[in-house]
C-alpha angles and dihedrals in degrees: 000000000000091000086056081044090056107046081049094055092049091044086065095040093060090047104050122045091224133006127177121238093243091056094050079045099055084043098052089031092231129118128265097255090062094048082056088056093044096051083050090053090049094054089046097054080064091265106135096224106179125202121202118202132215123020118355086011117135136144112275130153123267114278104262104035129122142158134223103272103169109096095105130031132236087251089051099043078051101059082043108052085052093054090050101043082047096046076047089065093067089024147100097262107219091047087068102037090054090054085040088060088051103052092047097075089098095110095155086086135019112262107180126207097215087080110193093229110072107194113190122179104169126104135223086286105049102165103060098036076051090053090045087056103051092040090054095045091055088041092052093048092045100044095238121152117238134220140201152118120274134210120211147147092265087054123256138330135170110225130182113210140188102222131219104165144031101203134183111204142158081356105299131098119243141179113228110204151116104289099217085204087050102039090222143068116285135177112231114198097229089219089070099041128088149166077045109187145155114243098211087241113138124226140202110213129241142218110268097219117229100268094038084070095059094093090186094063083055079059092051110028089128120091110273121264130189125223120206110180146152114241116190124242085261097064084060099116092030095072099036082057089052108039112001143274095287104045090103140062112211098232116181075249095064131270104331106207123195120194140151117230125175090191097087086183100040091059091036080064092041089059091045087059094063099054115198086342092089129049109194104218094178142056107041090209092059089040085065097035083057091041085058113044089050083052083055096045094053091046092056094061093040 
């Protein structure tokens, strides 16, 4: 948008004492003649922007000029400058870069942009979580259903969605919307979903209702459960990392861990990570469940 064009070209403007006209070209990828408009539109919305012609010449403001930059403070730039770099590691890069120029002009202090805080929020296959994401967000503004298959524990389904959200939570990347097979709203996990497409069909959006906005009951849904199990010494770390340095009693028997889960399959998986390091005392069910996938596991190398 040339609007978009134009606070870019002043942002530089304000940060460099003189720029040429190809390089704001190559940058905006526009030609030179439009560079040339959008300079006479600056100086007629009352900007001095000043050319200088032959060797060493360029386009610059006038000495003297400045403009209010205190709207936001170094702390805050700096929070969002993070956000930003973190929300560019599943982005479109040079979305993120153009408002980042725009929101650098603040020259009264130094904002860098080695910010200490690196947020990234891409997986092991960027590019196409990158390309879910952007194909979700124009479906949700412009009210389009969504298809695609789905993986889960239960096997395979294909599902067509209205979508509402587009969530990262408990480090994993989900699609909120009205699940046209289910007849209700439902969270899918965008790691497990694939052949994603839009329709075409159009959608008019509906109300989320209050609890359908509580993403975490879409996480326990399932009936508690409480775990009562014997960690050894070793795990120490693992479990402060997980839940905190005072989720465990040291016990003469090792590090004894209470917890309520409602994902029988999700903790089944957790224990199995541990090996013989861990004994589950309580519940029966996940003592079995425990019993049987070792049984699995041995067969398997027989």
């Amino acid at each position: 948008m040339k609007l978009d064009r134009l606070l870019g070209i002043l942002t530089i403007l304000l940060q460099k004492d003189r720029v040429t006209a190809p390089e704001l070209a190559e940058k905006f990828e526009v030609g030179r003649r439009t560079i040339g408009r959008d300079i006479e539109a600056l100086c007629m919305a009352g900007i001095p922007v000043v050319t200088y012609q032959g060797s060493g010449g360029g386009i610059s403001i006038a000495e003297g000029f400045k403009l209010d930059k205190s709207i936001l403070t170094v702390d805050e730039l700096s929070g969002i400058i993070a956000a930003l770099k973190g929300i560019g590691s599943v982005s479109k890069l040079s979305n993120v870069e153009r408002v980042l120029d725009k929101l650098l002009t603040n020259t009264d202090a130094v904002v860098s942009m080695n910010e200490p805080v690196i947020i990234d929020l891409a997986s092991h296959y960027k590019g196409q979580l990158t390309e879910k994401i952007e194909l979700i967000k124009r479906a949700v503004l412009h009210s389009q259903i969504i298809e695609f298959d789905y993986f889960y524990e239960k096997g395979e389904s294909h599902r067509r969605i209205e979508p509402c959200f587009v969530i990262f939570q408990w480090a994993a990347w989900y699609v909120f919307g009205f699940c046209l097979e289910r007849s209700d709203f439902r969270m899918f996990k965008l790691q497990r979903l694939w052949n994603l497409r839009l329709c075409g069909d159009k959608f008019v959006p509906r109300e989320t209702p209050l609890e359908g906005r509580d993403f975490n009951a879409c996480f326990s849904a399932d009936k508690e459960n409480k775990l009562v199990a014997l960690f050894d010494q070793s795990e120490k770390y693992r479990l402060i990392e997980t839940y905190g340095l005072d989720c465990y009693e040291e016990t003469a028997d090792g590090l004894r861990f209470e917890i309520g889960f409602t994902k029988r399959a999700y903790i089944l998986g957790w224990l199995l990570g541990f090996g013989g390091r861990v004994k589950v005392l309580e519940p029966e069910f996940m003592v079995e469940d425990l019993k049987t996938a070792a049984e699995n596991i041995l067969l398997r190398y027989k």
